[in-house]
N, C-alpha and C positions, 0 to 999 in steps of 0.2 A: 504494500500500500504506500502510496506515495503523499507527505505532506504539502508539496505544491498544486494537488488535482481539484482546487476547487472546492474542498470540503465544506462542509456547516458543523459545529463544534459546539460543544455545551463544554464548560468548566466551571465545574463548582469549587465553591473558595476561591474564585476568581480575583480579589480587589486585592491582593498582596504577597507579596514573598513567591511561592514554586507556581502559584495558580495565573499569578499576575503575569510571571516573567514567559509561561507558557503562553497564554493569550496574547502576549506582544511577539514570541516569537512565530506561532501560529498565522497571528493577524499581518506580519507583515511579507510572509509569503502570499496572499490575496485570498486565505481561507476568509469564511464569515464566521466569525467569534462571538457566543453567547456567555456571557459570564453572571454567575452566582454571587450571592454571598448572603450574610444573615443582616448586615449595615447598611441599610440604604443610600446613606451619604457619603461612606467610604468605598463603597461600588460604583456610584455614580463618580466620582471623582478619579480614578480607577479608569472608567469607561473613558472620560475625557482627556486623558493621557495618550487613548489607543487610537488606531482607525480598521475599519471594520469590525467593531464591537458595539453589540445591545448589552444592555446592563437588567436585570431584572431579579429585585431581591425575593431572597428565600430561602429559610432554613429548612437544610435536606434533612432535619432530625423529625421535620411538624410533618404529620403526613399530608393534611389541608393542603399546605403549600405546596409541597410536593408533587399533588394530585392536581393543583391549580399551574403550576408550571407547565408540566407533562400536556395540560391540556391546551396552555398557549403553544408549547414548541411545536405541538401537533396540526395548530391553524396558521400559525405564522411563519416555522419553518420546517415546512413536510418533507425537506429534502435535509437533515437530520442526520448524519451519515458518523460522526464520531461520540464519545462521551468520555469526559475525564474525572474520572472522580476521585478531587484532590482534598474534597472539603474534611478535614480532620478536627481532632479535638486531644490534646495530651495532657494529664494533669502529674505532676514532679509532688511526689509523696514517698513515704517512706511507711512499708509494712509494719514493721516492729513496732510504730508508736500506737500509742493507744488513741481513742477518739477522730479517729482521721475520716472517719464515714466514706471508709473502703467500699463497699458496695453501691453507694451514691456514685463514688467517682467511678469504677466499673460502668457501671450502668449507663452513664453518661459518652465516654469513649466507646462501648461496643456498641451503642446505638450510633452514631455518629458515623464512625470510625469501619461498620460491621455491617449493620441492620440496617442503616439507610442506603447505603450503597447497592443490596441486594434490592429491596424495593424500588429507587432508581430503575438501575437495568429489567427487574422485570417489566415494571411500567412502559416502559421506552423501546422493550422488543421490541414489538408489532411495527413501528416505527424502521426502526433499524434494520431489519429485515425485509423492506421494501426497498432499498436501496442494495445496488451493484457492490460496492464497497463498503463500510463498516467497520467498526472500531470499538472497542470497549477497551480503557487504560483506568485500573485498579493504581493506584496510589497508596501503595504501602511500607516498610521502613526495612532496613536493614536489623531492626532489633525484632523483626519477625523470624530468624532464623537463631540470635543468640539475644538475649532480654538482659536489660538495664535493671537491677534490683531497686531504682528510683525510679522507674516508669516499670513498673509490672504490667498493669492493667494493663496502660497502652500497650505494652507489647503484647499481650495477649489478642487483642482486639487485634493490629497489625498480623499475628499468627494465622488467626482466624481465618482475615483478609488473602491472606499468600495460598490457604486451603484452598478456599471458595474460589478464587483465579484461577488454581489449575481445575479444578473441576467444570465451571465454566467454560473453559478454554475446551475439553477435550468436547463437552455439551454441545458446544456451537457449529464445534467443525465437523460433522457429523453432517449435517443439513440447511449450512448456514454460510452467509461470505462473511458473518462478523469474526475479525481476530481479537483476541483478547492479551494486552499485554498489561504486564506488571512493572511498575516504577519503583525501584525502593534507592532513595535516597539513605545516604548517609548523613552526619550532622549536619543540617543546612544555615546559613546566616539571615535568620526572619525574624519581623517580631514575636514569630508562634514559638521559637525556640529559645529563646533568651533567657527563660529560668534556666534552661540545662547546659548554657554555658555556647549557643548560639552562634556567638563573636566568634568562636575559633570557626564556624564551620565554612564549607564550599558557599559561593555565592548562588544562588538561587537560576542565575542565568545558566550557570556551568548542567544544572540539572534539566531545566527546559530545552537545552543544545541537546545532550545526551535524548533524551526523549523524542524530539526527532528523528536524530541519527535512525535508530532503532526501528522506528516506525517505516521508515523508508528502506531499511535491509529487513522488515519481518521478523525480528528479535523480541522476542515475544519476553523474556526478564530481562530487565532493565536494571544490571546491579552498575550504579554510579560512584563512582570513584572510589573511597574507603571500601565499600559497602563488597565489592567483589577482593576486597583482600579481605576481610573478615567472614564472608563466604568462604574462602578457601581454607582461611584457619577451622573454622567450623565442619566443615568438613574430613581434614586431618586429624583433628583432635576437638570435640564439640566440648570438655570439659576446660581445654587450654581455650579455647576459644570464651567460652563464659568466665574466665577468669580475665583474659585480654580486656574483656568488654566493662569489667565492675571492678577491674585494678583502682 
């Protein structure tokens, strides 16, 4: 699949960091770019930075909105052909302590993070599968393979995420032109990451660049920088590798 053919593009969590820097690098190939988010005035602002993008808020957690999206992309743009679902949620807690209302923060990242994303894409078959080409890109992290002992949850939710993509993936091809690939970033420099130390990570462009690339050779995992050396440690040794990762 090629990212210069024209495409029409949903990305949610559009207004900043990996979702922003994707929709500018999308948009300026002469795809049409629809972008997400839950801030109405930080997406519009967002939109006004870009060209060929619609701005249209909405949290992929509410299903209402969700169902009210779906049903504009469906009238306004029936030719629909990618989806990136980058919109996340991490919350930097520490197990051991008491009173942290672990299951709150769970909850909140696997739906998010998990649960909306599945509803998304079911929603938006029917859609996608009228269309030659097609795309589904899962946005999920390199601590889906080895976990942060301060992001649990999240990683668990990201785990989940990495299942669900391959099973997807093998679902589709079966009877479908949609591909599905997986993005997992390593520490990126956003403002979604700056509890966890952010500032050290890759800039946000470097991961939208990667994301192309991939989409254009059919690399369906997308491990970005760090993320495929710590793949490999994991691989050699998953106990060296979860000690690398919570040194």
């Amino acid at each position: 699949m090629k990212t210069t053919s024209k495409n029409t593009i949903l990305i949610t969590g559009g207004s900043a960091g990996i979702g922003f820097e994707t929709a500018k690098a999308f948009s300026e190939k002469g795809n049409t770019v629809i972008i997400t988010g839950r801030d109405p005035e930080r997406l519009k602002n967002a939109a006004a930075k870009l060209k060929n993008v619609t701005a249209i808020a909405c949290d992929v957690s509410k299903d209402s909105e969700v169902r009210e999206l779906v049903k504009r992309l469906n009238t306004e743009f029936p030719q629909l052909n990618m989806v990136v679902n980058n919109a996340g949620r991490a919350l930097f807690y520490n197990l051991a302590e008491e009173n942290i209302n672990g299951f709150e923060k769970a909850g909140e990242e696997m739906l998010t993070n998990y649960l909306s994303i599945i509803r998304l894409n079911e929603l938006l078959l029917p859609l996608l599968k009228k269309q030659k080409e097609a795309a589904i890109v899962n946005v999920s992290s390199v601590v889906a393979f080895v976990p942060s002992a301060h992001l649990a949850t999240y990683a668990g939710s990201k785990a989940a995420l990495h299942s669900y993509s391959l099973s997807l993936r093998i679902a589709l091809a079966k009877d479908t032109a949609i591909k599905v690939f997986e993005l997992m970033p390593p520490l990126v420099n956003t403002d979604f990451s700056q509890e966890i130390g952010g500032a050290n990570g890759i800039a946000p462009s470097v991961v939208a660049e990667a994301l192309l690339n991939a989409i254009d050779n059919n690399e369906y995992e997308i491990r970005v920088g760090n993320t495929e050396n710590v793949y490999k440690a994991f691989l050699a040794s998953p106990e060296g590798a979860l000690k690398m990762m919570n040194a």
